[in-house]
C-alpha positions in Angstrom: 0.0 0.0 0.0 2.8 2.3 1.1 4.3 1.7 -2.3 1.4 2.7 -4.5 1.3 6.1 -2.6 4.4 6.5 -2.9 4.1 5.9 -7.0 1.0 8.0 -7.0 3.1 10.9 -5.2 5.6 10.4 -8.3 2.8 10.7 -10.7 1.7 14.0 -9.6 4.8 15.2 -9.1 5.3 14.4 -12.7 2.3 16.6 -13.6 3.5 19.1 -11.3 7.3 19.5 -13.4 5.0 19.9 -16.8 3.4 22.8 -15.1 6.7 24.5 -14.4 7.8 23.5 -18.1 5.5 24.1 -20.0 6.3 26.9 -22.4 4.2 30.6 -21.7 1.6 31.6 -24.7 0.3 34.2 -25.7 -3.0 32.3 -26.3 -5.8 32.5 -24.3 -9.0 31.1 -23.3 -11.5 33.9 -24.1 -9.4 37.2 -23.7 -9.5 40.0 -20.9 -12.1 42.4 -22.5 -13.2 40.4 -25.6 -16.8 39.7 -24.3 -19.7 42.4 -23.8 -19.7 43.7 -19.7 -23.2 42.4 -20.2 -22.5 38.7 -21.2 -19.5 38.7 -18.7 -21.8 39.6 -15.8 -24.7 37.4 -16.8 -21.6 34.2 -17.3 -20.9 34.8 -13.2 -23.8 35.0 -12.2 -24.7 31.8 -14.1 -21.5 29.9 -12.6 -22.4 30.8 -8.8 -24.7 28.0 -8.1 -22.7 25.3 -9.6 -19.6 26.9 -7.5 -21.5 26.9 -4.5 -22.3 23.1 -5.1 -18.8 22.4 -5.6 -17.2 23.7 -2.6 -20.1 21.5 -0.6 -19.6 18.3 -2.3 -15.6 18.7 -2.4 -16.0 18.9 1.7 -18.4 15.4 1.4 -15.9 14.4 -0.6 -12.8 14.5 1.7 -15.1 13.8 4.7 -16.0 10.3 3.0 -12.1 9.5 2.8 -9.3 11.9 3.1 -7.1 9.9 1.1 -8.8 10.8 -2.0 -7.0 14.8 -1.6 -4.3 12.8 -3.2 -6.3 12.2 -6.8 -8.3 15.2 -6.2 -5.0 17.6 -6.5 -3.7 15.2 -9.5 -7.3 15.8 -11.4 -6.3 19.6 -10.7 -2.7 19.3 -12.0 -4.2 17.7 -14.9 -6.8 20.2 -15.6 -3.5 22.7 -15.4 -1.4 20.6 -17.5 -4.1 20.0 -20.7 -5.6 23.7 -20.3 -2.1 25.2 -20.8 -0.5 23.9 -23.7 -2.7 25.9 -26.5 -3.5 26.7 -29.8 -4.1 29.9 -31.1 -8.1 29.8 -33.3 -10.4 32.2 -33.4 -9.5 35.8 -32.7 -9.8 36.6 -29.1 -9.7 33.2 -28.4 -7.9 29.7 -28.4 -8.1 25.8 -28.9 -6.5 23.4 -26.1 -7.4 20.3 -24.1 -9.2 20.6 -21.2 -8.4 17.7 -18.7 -11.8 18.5 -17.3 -13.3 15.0 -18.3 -11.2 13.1 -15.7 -12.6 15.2 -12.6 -16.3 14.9 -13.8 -15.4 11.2 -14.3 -14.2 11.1 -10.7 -15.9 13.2 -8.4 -19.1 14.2 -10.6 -19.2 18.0 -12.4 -19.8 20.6 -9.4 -16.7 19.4 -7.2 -14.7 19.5 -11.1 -15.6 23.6 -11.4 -14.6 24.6 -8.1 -11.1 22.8 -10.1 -11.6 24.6 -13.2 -12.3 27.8 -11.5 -9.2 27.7 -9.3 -6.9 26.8 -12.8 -8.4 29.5 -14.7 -8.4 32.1 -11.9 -3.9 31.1 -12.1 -3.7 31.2 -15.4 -5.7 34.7 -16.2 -3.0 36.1 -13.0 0.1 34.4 -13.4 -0.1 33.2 -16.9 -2.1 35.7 -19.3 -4.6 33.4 -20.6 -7.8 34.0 -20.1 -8.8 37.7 -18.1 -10.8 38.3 -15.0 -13.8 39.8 -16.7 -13.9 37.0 -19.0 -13.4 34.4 -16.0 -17.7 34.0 -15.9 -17.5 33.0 -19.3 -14.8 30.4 -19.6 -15.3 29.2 -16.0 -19.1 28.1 -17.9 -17.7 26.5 -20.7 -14.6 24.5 -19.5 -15.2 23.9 -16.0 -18.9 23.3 -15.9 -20.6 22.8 -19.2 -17.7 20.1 -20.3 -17.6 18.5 -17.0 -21.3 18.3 -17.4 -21.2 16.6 -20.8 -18.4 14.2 -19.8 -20.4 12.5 -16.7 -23.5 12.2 -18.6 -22.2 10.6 -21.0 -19.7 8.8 -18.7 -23.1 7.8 -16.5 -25.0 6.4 -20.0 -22.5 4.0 -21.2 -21.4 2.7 -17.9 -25.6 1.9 -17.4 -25.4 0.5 -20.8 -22.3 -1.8 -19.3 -20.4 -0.6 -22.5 -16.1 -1.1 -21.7 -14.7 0.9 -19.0 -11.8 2.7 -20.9 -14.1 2.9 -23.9 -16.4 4.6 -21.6 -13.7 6.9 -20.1 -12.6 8.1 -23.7 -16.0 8.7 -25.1 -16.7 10.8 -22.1 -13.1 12.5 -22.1 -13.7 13.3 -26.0 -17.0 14.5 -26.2 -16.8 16.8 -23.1 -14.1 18.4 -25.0 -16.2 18.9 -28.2 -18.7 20.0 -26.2 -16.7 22.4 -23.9 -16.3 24.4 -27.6 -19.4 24.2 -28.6 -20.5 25.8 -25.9 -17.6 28.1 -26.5 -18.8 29.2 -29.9 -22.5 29.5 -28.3 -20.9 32.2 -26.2 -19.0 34.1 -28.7 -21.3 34.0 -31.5 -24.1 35.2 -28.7 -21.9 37.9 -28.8 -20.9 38.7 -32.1 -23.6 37.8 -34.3 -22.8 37.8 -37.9 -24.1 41.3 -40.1 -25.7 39.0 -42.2 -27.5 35.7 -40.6 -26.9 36.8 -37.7 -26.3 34.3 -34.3 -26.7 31.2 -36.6 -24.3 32.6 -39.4 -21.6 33.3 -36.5 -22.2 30.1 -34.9 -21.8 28.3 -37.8 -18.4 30.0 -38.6 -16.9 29.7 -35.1 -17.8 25.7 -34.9 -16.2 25.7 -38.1 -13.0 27.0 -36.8 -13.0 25.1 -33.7 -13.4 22.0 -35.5 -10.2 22.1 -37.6 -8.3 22.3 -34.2 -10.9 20.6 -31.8 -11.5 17.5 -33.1 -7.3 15.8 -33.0 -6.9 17.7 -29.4 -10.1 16.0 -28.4 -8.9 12.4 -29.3 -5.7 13.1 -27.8 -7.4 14.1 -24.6 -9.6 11.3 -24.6 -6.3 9.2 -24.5 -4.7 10.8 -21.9 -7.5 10.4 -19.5 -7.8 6.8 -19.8 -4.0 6.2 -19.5 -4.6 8.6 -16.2 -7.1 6.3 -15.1 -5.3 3.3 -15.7 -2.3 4.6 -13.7 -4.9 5.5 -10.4 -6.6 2.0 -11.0 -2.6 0.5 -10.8 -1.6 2.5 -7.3 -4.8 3.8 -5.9 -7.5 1.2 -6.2 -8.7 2.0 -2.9 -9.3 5.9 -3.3 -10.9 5.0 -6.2 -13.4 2.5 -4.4 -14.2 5.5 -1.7 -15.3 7.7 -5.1 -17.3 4.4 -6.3 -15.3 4.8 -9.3 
């Protein structure tokens, strides 16, 4: 038992060093000032309940078992990891993984934004991606709308009885999809297109998003299941306390 800590330790540590390595962008999530102060208030105010629910359940969670702060600050590392490494897309904005999937997967979508949240909060301060006015918006799409999208589909195949780790990419890769659709919701929401207005714009972001989206998507989907298959190698137990 000691052992499989001790490797779990090492594989968190590992996703702590590709934090401190990897390389600054000038990408972002959506940028400091792109949105309309109106759609940036009414994205906050959206995001409070869900944030509310998160810190509640994140306190059942580590009241059920303590042990599982371990995975829960790896599924944050993760988040950090995927979320940072970026590719610049439409203007104002950016594609990247999202590494959400993997906390909805484990602890369920509310406890997941309160994770979000806290990596896009660092990375508009530290990092320059993202902006505090903005932080409404792309808290909603990557740290609640994905998460949402991930567990139910995560929830419907494992009912189903499909595989587990074809379950776990399915769910990885479609949250990410869905994260940018939700993404181009929000901007073409506020930048409807002179001529065909929101659908014309929300047609031309998806189409952007796609080019980028769908490989980073896959690749995501990947990473999460090798992540689970590492935690189901050295932290079977944790992951019995989550009912995973």
């Amino acid at each position: 038992m000691l052992k499989k800590r001790e490797r779990l330790s090492i594989l968190a540590f590992a996703l702590l060093v590709l934090i401190a390595v990897a390389p600054v962008s000038n990408a972002m999530h959506i940028m400091e000032g792109y949105l309309p102060l109106t759609h940036c208030i009414l994205w906050m105010v959206v995001c409070v309940p869900f944030l509310i629910l998160g810190v509640m359940n994140i306190k059942k969670v580590l009241d059920n078992d303590r042990k599982t702060l371990m995975i829960l600050a790896l599924t944050g590392a993760f988040v950090f990891v995927l979320s940072s490494l970026k590719i610049p897309s439409v203007t104002g904005s950016c594609s990247h993984m999202t590494g959400t999937g993997l906390g909805a997967i484990l602890f369920g979508p509310c406890v997941t934004s309160i994770l979000g949240v806290i990596v896009l909060l660092f990375q508009a301060v530290l990092l320059a991606h993202g902006g505090i006015t903005t932080l409404g918006a792309n808290c909603f799409f990557m740290a609640i709308a994905g998460p949402i999208i991930a567990y139910a589909i995560y929830r419907l195949l494992t009912k189903m009885n499909v595989n587990k780790k074809v379950t776990v990419f399915v769910a990885a890769f479609l949250g990410d999809l869905g994260t940018y659709c939700v993404t181009s919701i929000q901007l073409a929401a506020a930048y409807p297109s002179e001529v065909g207005g929101f659908g014309a714009s929300l047609v031309k972001f998806l189409g952007i998003f796609a080019a980028t989206q769908i490989p980073l998507a896959i690749i995501e989907g990947i990473l999460t299941v090798v992540i689970v298959i590492a935690l189901e190698t050295y932290a079977r137990s944790e992951l019995r306390s989550l009912s995973f």
